[in-house]
C-alpha positions as a Python dict, from the first residue, in 0.01 Angstrom:
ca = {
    (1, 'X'): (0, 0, 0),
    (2, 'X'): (-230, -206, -283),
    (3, 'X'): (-142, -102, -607),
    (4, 'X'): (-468, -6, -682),
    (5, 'X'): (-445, 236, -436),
    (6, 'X'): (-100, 391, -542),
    (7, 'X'): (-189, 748, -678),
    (8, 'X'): (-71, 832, -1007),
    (9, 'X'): (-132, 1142, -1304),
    (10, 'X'): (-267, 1134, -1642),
    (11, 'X'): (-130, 1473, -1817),
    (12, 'X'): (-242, 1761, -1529),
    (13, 'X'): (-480, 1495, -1346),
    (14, 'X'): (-373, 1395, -1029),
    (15, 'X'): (-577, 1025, -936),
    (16, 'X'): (-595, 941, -589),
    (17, 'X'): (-603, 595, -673),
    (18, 'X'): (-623, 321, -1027),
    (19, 'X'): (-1020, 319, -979),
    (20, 'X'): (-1216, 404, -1258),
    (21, 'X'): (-1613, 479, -1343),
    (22, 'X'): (-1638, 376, -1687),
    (23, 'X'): (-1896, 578, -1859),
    (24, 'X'): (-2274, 492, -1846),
    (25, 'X'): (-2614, 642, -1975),
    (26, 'X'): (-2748, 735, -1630),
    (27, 'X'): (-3079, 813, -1807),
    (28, 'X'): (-3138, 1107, -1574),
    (29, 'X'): (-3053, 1446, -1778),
    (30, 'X'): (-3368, 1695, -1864),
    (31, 'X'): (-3520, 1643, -2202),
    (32, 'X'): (-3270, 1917, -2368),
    (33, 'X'): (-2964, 1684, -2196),
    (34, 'X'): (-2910, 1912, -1981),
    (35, 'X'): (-2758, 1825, -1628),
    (36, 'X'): (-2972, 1769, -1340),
    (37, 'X'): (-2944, 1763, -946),
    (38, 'X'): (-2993, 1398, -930),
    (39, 'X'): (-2748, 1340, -1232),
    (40, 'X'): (-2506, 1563, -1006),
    (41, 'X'): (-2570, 1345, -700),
    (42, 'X'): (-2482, 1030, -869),
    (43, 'X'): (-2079, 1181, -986),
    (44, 'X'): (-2071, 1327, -625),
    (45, 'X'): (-2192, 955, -472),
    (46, 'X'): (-1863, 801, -695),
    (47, 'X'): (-1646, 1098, -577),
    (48, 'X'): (-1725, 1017, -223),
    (49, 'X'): (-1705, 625, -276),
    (50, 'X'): (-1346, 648, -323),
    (51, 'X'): (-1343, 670, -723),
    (52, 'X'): (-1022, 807, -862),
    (53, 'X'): (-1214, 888, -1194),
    (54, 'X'): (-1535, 956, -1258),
    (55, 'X'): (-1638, 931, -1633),
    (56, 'X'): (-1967, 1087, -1741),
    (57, 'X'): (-2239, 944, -1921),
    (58, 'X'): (-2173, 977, -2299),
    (59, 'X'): (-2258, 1304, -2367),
    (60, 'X'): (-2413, 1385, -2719),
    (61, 'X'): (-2164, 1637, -2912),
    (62, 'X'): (-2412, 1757, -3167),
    (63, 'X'): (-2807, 1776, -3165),
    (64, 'X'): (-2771, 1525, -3443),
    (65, 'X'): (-2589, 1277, -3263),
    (66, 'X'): (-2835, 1204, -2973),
    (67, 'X'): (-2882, 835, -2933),
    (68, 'X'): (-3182, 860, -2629),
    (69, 'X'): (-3377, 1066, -2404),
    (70, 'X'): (-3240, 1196, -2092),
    (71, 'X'): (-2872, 1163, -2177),
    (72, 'X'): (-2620, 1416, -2119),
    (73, 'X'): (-2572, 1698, -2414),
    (74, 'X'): (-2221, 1952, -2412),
    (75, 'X'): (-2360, 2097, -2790),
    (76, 'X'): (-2424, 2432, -2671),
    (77, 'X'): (-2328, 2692, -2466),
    (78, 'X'): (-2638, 2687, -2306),
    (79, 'X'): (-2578, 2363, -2110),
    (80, 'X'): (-2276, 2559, -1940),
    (81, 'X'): (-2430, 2633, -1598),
    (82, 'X'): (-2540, 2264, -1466),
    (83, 'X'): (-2221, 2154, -1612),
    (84, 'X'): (-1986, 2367, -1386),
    (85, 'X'): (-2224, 2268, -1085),
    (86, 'X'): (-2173, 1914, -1210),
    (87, 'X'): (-1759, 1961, -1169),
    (88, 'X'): (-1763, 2251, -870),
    (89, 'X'): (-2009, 1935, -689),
    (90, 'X'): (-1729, 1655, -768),
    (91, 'X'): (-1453, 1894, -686),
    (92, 'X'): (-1596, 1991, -376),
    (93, 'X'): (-1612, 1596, -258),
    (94, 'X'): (-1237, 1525, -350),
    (95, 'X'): (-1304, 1373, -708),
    (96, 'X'): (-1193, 1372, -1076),
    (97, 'X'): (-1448, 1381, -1380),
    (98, 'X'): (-1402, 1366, -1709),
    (99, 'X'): (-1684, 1424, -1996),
    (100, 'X'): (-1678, 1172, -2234),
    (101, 'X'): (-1777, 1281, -2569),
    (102, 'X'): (-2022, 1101, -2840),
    (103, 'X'): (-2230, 1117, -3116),
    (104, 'X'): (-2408, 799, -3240),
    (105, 'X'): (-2399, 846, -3574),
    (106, 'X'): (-2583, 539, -3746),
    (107, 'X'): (-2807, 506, -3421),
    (108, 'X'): (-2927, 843, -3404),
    (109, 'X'): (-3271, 881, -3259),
    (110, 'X'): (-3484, 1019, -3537),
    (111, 'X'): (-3764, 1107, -3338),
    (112, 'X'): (-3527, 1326, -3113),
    (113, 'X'): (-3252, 1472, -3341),
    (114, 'X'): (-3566, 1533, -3612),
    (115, 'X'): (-3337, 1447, -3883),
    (116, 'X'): (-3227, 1138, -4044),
    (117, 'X'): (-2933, 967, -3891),
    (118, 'X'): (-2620, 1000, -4076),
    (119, 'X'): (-2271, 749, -4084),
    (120, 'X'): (-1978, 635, -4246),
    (121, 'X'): (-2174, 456, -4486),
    (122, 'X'): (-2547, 378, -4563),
    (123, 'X'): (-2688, 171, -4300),
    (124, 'X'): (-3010, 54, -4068),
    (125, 'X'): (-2988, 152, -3723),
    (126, 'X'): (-3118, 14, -3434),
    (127, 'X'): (-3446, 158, -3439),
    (128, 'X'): (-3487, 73, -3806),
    (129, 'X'): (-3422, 433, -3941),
    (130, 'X'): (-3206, 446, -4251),
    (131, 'X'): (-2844, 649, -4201),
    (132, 'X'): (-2731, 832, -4476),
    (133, 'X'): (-2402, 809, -4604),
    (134, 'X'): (-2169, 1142, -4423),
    (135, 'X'): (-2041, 1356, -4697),
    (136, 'X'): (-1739, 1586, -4664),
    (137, 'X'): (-1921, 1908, -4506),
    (138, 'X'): (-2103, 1667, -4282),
    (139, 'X'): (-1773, 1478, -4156),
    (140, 'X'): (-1615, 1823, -4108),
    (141, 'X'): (-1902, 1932, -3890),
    (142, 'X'): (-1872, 1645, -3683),
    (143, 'X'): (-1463, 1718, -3624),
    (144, 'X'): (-1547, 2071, -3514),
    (145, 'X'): (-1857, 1954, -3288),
    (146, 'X'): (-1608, 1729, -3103),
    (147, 'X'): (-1369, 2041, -3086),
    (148, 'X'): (-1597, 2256, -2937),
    (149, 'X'): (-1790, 2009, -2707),
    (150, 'X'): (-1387, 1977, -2536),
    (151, 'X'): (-1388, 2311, -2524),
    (152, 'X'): (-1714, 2334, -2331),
    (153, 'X'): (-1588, 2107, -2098),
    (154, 'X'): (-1317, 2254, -2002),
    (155, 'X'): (-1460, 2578, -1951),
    (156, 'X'): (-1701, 2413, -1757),
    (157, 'X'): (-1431, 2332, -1535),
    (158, 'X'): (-1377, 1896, -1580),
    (159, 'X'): (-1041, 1743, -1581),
    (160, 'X'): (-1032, 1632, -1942),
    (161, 'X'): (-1233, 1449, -2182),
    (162, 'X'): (-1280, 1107, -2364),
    (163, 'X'): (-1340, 1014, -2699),
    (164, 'X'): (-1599, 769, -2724),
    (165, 'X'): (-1502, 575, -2988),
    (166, 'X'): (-1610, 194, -2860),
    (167, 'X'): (-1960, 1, -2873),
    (168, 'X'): (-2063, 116, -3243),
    (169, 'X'): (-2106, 468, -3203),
    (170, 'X'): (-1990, 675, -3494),
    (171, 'X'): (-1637, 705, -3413),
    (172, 'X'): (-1669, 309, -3347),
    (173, 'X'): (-1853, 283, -3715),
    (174, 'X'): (-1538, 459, -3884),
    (175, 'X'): (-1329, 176, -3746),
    (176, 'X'): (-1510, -61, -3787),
    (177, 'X'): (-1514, -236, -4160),
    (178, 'X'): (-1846, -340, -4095),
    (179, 'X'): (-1966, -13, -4101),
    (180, 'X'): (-1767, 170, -4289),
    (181, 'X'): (-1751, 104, -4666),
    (182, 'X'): (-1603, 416, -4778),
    (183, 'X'): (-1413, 474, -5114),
    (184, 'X'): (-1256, 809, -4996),
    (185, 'X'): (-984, 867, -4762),
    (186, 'X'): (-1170, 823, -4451),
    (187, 'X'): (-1231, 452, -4521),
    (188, 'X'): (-1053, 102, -4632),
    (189, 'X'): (-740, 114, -4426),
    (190, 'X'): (-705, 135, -4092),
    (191, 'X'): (-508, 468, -4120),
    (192, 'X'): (-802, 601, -4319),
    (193, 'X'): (-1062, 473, -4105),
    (194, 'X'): (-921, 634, -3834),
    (195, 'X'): (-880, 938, -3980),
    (196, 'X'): (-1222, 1132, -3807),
    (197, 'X'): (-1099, 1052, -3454),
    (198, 'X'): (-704, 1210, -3524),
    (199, 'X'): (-877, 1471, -3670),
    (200, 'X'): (-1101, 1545, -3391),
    (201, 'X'): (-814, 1496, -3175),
    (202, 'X'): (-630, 1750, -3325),
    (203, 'X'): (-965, 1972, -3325),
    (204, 'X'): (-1000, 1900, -2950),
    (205, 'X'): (-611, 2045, -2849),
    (206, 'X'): (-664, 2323, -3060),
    (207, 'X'): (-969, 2412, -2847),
    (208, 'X'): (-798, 2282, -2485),
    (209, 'X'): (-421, 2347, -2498),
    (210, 'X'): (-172, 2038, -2432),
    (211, 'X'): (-205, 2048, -2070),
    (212, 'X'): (-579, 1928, -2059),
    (213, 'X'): (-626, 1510, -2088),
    (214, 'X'): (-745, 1373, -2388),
    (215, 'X'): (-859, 1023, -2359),
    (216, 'X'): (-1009, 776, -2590),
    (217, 'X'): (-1244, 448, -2551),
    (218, 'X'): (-1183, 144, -2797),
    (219, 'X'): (-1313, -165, -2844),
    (220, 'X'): (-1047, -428, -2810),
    (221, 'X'): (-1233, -606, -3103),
    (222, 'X'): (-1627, -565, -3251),
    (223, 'X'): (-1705, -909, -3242),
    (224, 'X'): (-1900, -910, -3539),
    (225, 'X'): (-1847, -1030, -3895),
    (226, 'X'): (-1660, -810, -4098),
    (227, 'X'): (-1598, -606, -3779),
    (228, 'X'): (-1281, -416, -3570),
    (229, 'X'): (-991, -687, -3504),
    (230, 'X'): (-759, -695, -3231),
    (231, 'X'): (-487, -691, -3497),
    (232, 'X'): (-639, -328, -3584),
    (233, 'X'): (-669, -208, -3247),
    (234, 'X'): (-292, -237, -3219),
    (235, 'X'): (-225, -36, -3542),
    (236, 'X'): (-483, 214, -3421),
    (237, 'X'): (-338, 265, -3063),
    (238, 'X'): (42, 326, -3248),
    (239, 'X'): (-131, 605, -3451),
    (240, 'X'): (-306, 737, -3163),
    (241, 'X'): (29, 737, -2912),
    (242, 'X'): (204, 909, -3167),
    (243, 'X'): (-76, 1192, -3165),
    (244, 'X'): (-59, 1241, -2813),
    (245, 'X'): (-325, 1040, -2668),
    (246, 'X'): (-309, 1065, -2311),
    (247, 'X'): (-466, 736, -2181),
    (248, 'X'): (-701, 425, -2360),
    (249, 'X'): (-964, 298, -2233),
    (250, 'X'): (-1044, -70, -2375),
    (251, 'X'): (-1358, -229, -2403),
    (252, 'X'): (-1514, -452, -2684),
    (253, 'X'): (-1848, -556, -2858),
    (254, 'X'): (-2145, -364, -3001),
    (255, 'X'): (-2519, -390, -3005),
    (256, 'X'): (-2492, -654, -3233),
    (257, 'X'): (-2190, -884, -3051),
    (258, 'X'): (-2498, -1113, -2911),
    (259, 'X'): (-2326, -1280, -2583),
    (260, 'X'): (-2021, -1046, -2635),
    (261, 'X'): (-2197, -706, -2582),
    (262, 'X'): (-2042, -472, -2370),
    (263, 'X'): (-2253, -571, -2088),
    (264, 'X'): (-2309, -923, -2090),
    (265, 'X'): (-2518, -1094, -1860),
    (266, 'X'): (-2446, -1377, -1588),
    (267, 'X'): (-2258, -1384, -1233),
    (268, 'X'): (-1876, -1429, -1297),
    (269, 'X'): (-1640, -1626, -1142),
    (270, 'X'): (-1305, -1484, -1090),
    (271, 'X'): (-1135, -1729, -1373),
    (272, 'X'): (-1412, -1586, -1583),
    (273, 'X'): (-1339, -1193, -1518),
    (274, 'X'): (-1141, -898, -1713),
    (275, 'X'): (-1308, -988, -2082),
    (276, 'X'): (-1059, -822, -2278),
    (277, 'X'): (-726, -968, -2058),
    (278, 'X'): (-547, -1070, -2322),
    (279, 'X'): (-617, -782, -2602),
    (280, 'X'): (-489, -557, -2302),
    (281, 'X'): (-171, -751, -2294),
    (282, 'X'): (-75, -696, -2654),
    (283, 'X'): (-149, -310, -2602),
    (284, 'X'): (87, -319, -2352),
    (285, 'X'): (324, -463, -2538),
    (286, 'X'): (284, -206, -2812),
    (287, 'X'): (280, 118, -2681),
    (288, 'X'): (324, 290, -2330),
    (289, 'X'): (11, 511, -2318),
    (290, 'X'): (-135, 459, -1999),
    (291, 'X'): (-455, 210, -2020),
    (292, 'X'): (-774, 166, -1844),
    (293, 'X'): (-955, -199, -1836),
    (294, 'X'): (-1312, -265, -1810),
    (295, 'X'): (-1526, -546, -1892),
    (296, 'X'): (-1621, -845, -1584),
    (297, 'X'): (-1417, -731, -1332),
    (298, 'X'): (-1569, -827, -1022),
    (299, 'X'): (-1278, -917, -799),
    (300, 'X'): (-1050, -707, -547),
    (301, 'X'): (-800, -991, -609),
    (302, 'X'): (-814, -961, -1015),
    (303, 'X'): (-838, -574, -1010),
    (304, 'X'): (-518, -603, -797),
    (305, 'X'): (-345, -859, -1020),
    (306, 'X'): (-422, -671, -1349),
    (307, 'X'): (-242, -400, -1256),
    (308, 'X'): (40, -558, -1054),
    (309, 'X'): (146, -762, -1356),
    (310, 'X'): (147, -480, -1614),
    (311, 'X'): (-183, -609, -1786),
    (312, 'X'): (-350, -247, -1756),
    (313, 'X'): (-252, 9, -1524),
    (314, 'X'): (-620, 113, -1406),
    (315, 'X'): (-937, -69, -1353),
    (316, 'X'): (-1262, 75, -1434),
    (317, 'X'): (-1616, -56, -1391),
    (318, 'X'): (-1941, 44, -1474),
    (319, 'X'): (-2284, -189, -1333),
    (320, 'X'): (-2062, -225, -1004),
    (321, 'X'): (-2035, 85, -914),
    (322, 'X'): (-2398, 113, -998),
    (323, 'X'): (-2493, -103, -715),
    (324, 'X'): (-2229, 30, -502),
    (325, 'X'): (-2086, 356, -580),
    (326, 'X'): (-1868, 326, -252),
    (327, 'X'): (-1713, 9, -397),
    (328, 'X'): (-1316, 158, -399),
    (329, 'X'): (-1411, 281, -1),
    (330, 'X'): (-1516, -41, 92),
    (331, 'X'): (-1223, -190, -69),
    (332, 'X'): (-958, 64, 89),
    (333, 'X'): (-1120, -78, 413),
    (334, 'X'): (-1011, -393, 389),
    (335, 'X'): (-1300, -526, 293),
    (336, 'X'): (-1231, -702, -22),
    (337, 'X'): (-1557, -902, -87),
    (338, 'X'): (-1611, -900, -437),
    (339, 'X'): (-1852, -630, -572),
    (340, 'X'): (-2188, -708, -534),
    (341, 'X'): (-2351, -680, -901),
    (342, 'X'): (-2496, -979, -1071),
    (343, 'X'): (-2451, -826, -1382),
    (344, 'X'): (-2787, -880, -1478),
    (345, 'X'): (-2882, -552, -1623),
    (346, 'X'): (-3183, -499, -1479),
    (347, 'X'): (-3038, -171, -1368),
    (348, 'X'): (-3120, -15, -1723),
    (349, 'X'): (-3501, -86, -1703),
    (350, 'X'): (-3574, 209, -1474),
    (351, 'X'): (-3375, 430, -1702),
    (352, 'X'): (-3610, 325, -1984),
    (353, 'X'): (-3873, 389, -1806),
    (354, 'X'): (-3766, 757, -1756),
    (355, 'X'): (-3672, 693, -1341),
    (356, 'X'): (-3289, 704, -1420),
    (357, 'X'): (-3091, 383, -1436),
    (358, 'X'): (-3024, 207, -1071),
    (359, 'X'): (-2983, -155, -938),
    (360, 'X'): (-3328, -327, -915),
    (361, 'X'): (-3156, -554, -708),
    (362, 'X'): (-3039, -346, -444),
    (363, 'X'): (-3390, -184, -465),
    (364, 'X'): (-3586, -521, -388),
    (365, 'X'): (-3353, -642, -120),
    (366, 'X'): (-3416, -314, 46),
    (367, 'X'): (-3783, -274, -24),
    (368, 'X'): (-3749, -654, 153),
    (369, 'X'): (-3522, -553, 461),
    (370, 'X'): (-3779, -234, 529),
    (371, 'X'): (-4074, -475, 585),
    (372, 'X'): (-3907, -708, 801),
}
């Protein structure tokens, strides 16, 4: 059997396979983030395309930490209901789902939160709204919202939760020196600056109990001046494995990483796939929590290879499985045709437009094929 195929466990998950869904705005949750039927159908559609993991959209842990309209929310008990039919749904089809947790801090949406957007350290966001500087009280809030977000998910029945602390979010700014220009003792070094996310960790197994996975995304490196190094990702994944991470997932870049954003834009070859190859090598040689890989992986071949040599022991892809949430099926066939995406992004214009975010692509070619 493939190695990608080999099934394996993260603390009480069992994973059919090494296949991940890396987390996505889906742009399809109600206006309160609240989870839909057609934001159900797309976990279900992974579940049933042979994904070993489904990750959620990021879903906002506070009302203050909402970074768009129609994304997922887990800040109140109110949200409970379409999140158990969300798991009961992915369940029910033979899959694994885990909520991954957020709050965008610096690039808070004014005009949704109704406040003004608060980080590690003064700052513009991206819609040009001025962040204020988090003070103790507010920091503290933010530790227990992540706490009690975990604990919603649980009870709403997923398999654990991640961290989302990649792509310049606010656990991302607290990392990242570019963002954070703290005095106090949650910034200058690294052990500081990571000091939020091992104390929402700790919040987080106080609500959840030992046996429920705790996961984490990181950016290999920011690739901005001033910004998170490789060097400091290393430090930081030590710190984490000795506070009982259960798995990484590593990514890289922010909004402001120009041709190095998370989702960069151009066909790949397969010389030119798996982004962050070689910062996942020098996690591997530095600690033994289990690691996820995404970034330009297109290939059956180079999915296969990363994890046969030890470079990352699961694969995980986001605009892919986008276009073709049966991808891992279609694989496990043997048909091992690269995925189809052309990683162009045009799958994020209908979610900006308020239709939910899809391949345009896809779309066209069928809208083509139906009049022929």
């Amino acid at each position: 059997m493939p190695i990608l195929f080999e099934s394996s466990t993260i603390n009480s998950i069992h994973l059919k396979n090494r296949i991940v869904r890396s987390a996505t705005w889906e742009g399809l949750a109600a206006e309160d983030g609240s989870c839909t039927p057609r934001l159900i159908d797309v976990s279900v559609q992974l579940a049933k395309g042979g994904v070993g993991l489904v990750i959620t959209g990021h879903a906002f842990v506070s009302s203050e930490g909402r970074a768009g309209s129609w994304q997922l929310g887990v800040y109140s008990d109110d949200l409970l209901p379409g999140l158990r039919l969300m798991t009961e749904s992915v369940h029910d089809a033979g899959g694994r789902i885990v909520m991954q947790l957020a709050h965008s801090g610096v690039h808070a949406n004014p005009k949704l939160t109704g406040a003004q957007p608060l980080g590690p350290s003064v700052a513009e966001g991206r819609g040009g709204a001025v962040a204020a500087a988090m003070k103790g009280g507010d920091i503290r809030k933010v530790v227990d919202d992540f706490g009690r977000a975990a604990g919603r998910a649980q009870r709403a029945g997923f398999d654990g939760v991640q961290i989302h602390a990649a792509h310049g979010y606010l656990m991302s700014q607290f990392l990242s020196p570019a963002w954070n220009k703290r005095g106090d003792g949650y910034g200058g070094t690294v052990e500081n600056r990571l000091r939020i996310i091992i104390e929402a960790l700790s919040a987080i197994r106080h609500e959840v109990g030992p046996d429920f996975a705790v996961m984490i995304k990181l950016n290999s490196e920011d690739f901005v001046p001033d910004g998170f190094t490789q060097d400091e990702m290393l430090e930081v994944v030590r710190m984490l494995d000795a506070a009982g991470i259960d798995a990484v997932e590593l990514s890289g870049g922010t909004f402001y990483s120009g041709d190095k954003m998370p989702s960069r834009v151009g066909k790949l070859r397969p010389d030119e796939e798996a982004w962050y190859r070689d910062a996942a090598r020098r996690f591997k040689q530095t600690v033994t929590t289990p690691l996820m890989l995404v970034g330009g992986i297109r290939s059956y071949e180079v999915a296969e290879s990363l994890v046969q040599d030890g470079v990352t022991d699961y694969v995980a892809f986001c605009r892919p499985l986008i276009r073709e949430p049966g991808l891992a099926n279609r694989w496990a066939s043997g048909d091992t045709r690269p995925a189809t995406c052309v990683s162009d992004s045009g799958c994020f214009k209908p979610g900006f437009e308020g239709k939910g975010v899809s391949c345009v692509v896809e779309a066209r070619q069928r809208g083509t094929e139906s009049t022929h």
